[in-house]
N, C-alpha and C positions, 0 to 999 in steps of 0.2 A: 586055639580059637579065642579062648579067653584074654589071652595078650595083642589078641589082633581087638577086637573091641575094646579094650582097655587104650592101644595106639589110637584108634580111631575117636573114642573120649577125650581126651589126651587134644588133639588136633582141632577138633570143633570146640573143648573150652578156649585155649589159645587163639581161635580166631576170635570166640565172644568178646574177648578184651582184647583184642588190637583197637587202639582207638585213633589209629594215624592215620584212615581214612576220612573217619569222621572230619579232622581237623579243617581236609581241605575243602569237607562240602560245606561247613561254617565259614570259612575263608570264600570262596566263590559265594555264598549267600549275601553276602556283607558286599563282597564287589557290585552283583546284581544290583542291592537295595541303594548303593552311592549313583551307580551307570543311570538310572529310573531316575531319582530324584536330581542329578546334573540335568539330564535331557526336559526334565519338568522346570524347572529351575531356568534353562536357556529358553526355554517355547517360552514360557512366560517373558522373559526379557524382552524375546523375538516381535511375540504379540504386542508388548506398549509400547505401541508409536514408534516402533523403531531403534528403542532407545539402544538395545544391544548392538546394533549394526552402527547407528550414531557410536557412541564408546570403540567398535572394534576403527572405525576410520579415526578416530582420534588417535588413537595408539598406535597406530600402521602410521600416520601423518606427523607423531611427537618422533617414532623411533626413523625415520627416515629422512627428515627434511632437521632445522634447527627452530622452526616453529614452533613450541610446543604452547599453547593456549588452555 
């Protein structure tokens, strides 16, 4: 009984220090907080005056035709 608890110790400290979980919820956090502030980041663009849809037809209009202005 005693070696069965002691396996069982044993198993539950090994998982307290696995830390290569952890890893990937820092990793997907950090993704989340860039995704948030792109999307804030283009709404804002989107919102003044157009400017970001101006800029996207520039660059669709420089990369396709030999116009580039």
């Amino acid at each position: 009984m005693n070696n069965m608890i002691a396996k069982l110790n044993n198993s539950v400290r090994s998982f307290m220090k696995d830390e290569e979980g952890a890893q990937v919820v820092e990793y997907a956090l950090i993704i989340a907080v860039v995704s948030i502030a792109l999307v804030i980041a283009l709404q804002a663009l989107t919102d003044a005056g157009g400017g970001f849809a101006t800029f996207i037809t520039r660059v669709t209009t420089c990369l396709t035709t030999a116009n580039c202005v």
